[in-house]
N, C-alpha and C positions, 0 to 999 in steps of 0.2 A: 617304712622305717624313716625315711627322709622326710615323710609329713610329721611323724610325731615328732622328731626335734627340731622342725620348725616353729611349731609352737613356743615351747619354752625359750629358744633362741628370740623371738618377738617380742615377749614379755620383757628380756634382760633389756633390749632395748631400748623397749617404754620406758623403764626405771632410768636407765644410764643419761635419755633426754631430759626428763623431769627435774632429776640432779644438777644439770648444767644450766637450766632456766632459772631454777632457785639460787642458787649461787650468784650468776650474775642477773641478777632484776632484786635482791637484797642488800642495800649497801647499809651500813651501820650508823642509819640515821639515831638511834638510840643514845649515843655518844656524841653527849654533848652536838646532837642537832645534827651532825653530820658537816660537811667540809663550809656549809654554809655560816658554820658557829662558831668559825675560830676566828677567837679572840684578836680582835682589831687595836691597834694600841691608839689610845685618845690623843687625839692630835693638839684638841684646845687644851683638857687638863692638863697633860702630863709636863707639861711647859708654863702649870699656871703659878709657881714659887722655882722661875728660872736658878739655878745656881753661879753663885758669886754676884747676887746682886741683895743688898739688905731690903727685908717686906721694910716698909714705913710704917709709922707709928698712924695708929687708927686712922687721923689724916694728914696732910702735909701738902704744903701749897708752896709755889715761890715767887711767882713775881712780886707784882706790884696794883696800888691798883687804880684806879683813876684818875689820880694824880700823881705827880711827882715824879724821879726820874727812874724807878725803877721798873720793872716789868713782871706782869704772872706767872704764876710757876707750870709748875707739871699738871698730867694729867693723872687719871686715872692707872689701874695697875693691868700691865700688862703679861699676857700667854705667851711672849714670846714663840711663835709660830707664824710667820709673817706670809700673807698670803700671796704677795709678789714675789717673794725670793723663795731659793731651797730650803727646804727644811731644817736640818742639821746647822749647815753655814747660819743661814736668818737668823736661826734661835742664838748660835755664839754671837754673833752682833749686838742684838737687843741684852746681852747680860755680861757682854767684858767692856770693862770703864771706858777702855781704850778705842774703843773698838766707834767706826762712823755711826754707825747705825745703833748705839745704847741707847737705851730706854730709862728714860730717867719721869719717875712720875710720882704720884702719891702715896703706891705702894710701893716703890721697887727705888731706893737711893742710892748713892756711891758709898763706894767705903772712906771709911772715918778718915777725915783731912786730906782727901783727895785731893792732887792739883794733877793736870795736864803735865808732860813734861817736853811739849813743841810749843807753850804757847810764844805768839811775836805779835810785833804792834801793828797790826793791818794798815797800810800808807791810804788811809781815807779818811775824811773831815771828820770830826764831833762835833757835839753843841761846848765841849771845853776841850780847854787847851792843855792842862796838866797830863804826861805822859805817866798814867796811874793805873792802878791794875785793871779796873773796868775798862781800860782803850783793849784790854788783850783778848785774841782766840789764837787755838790752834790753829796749826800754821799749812793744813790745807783748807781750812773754812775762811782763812785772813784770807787767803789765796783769790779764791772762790768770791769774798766778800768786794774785795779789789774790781773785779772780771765785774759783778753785779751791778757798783756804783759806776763804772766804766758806761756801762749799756745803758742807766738809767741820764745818765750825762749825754747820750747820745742822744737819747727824745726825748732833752728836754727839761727831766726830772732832775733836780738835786738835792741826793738822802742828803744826813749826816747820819753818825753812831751816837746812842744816849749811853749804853749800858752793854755792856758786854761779858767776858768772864768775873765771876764773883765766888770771890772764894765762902768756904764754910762759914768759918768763923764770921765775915761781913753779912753773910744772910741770916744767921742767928740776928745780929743787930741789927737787922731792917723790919725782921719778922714780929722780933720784940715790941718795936717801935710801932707797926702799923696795928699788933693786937692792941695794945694799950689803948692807941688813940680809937678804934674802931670795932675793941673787942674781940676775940679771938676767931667764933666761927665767920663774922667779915672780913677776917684775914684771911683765911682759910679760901678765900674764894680769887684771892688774888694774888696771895705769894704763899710760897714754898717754905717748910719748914725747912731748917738748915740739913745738906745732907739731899735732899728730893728734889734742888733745883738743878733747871738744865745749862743757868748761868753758870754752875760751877763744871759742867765739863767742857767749858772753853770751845761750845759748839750755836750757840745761841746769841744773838742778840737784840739792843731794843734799838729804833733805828725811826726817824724825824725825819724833816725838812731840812735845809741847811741851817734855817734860822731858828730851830728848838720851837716850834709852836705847835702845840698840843704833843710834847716829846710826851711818850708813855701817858696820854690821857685819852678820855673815852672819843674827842673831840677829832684825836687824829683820822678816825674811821670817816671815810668820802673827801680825804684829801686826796689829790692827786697824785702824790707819795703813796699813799696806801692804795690807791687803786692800781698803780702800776706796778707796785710789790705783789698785790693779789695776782696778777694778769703774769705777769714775767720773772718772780724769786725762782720757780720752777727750773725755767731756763737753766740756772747757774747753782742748782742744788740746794736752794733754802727753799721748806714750806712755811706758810702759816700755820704756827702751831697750835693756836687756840680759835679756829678760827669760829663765827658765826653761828649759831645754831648746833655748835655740838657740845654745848657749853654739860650737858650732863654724861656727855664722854669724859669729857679731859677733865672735868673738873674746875673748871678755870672761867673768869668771864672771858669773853669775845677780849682779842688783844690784837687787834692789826698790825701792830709795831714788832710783835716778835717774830721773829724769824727764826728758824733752825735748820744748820745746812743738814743733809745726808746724804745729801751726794745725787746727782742726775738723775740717774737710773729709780731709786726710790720717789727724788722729788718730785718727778714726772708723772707714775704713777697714781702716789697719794693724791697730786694734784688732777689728773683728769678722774679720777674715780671720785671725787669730790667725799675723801674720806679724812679720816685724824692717823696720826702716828697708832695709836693703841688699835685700831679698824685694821691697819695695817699687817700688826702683828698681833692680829687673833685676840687682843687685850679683854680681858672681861670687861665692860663699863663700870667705871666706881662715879657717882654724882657729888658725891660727900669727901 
């Protein structure tokens, strides 16, 4: 009697193992791929038309260019996703006006009649002496600018300031100016439409010898100024913003003269990564 309901008791067995094998050794890769398939969120896109900062018009350039006393504009547009800092924070940086770390470039401008509301007159030389809106930055890059020509006084070097905050309105008329005389897409390569330049958030400027020679021209590049701004703005939180060779990132020619603080912590970075603001922050390249 005990042999024949050994059998069947065997069988239920089999079944009850086979059951438990199938179950777990079938996960519901069917669905959408399995755990390996869910939806990652795009770190470069979803950041690539940041909010509260205006796209720019097809293009938009700001400084200056070869000659004269103003300086190049922006670069290219940026993904606000910066890949030295957090995420979240990074991106608010690169898209609030106010903010150290904005991104101001070809695609991405301030909003309409932006001005700063720290700017102060940084206590360091110019090539002029009129106390007028280009002596102004905000009043921790004056700070910081102060600290700079301090150090550059110590070995040696003596900057001046050429060009510093500029309001909308004044870069509409430079812009006008330098299309006319040079045609529109050669402006384009060297100043910012009004609106796209980083002279108007009171965070940039253009910056000489003390005696204004090759102030904002192509000439300044292998002065001793300029080399010791390449070597040591890091230091004190300005990078070059347009610098050498990355002329179809930013958009912009090569500009030794300009500087942009944002502060240690990023300027150190961009600087030994030997990258641009926009590389920084994940920016798409725009060349145009």
């Amino acid at each position: 009697m005990r042999r024949n309901l050994w059998i069947p008791l065997l069988f239920l067995a089999v079944i009850a193992v086979g059951w438990g094998i199938g179950k777990y050794t079938s996960p519901a890769r069917s669905i959408g791929g399995g755990a390996a398939s869910v939806n990652q969120p795009d770190l470069n896109g979803a950041a690539a038309q940041p909010p509260g900062v205006s796209p720019a018009p097809s293009a938009s350039p700001e400084g200056q260019s070869g000659g004269g006393t103003q300086s190049a504009g922006e670069s290219p547009a940026p993904s606000a996703s910066p890949a030295a800092q957090g995420g979240g924070e990074a991106q608010l940086a690169a898209t609030e006006p106010d903010s150290i770390g904005v991104m101001v470039n070809k695609q991405y401008g301030l909003p309409d009649n932006y001005k700063p509301a720290d700017l102060v007159y940084p206590d360091v030389p110019f090539i002029f002496k009129e106390k007028i809106e280009k002596r102004m930055m905000r009043q921790e890059a004056a700070h910081a600018l102060e600290e700079m020509f301090a150090g550059a006084k110590r070995d040696g070097v003596y900057l001046a300031g050429v060009s510093a905050y500029r309001s909308e309105k004044t870069q509409q008329g430079l812009f006008n100016a330098y299309a006319e005389r040079d045609g529109e897409d050669k402006a384009l390569t060297y100043s910012a439409v009004p609106g796209h330049s980083e002279h108007q958030t009171g965070l940039a400027i253009d910056l000489s010898g003390k005696d204004g020679t090759c102030a904002a021209e192509s000439c300044f590049a292998g002065t001793k100024e300029a080399d010791w701004l390449a070597r040591h703005a890091p230091e004190y939180g300005f990078i070059i913003r347009y610098p050498e060779g990355k002329e179809a990132v930013t958009g912009y020619m090569y500009e030794p003269w300009h500087v942009r603080y944002v502060g240690k912590e990023a300027a150190r970075s961009i600087a030994e990564r030997g990258i641009t603001l926009e590389e920084y922050y994940n920016v798409v390249p725009v060349s145009k």
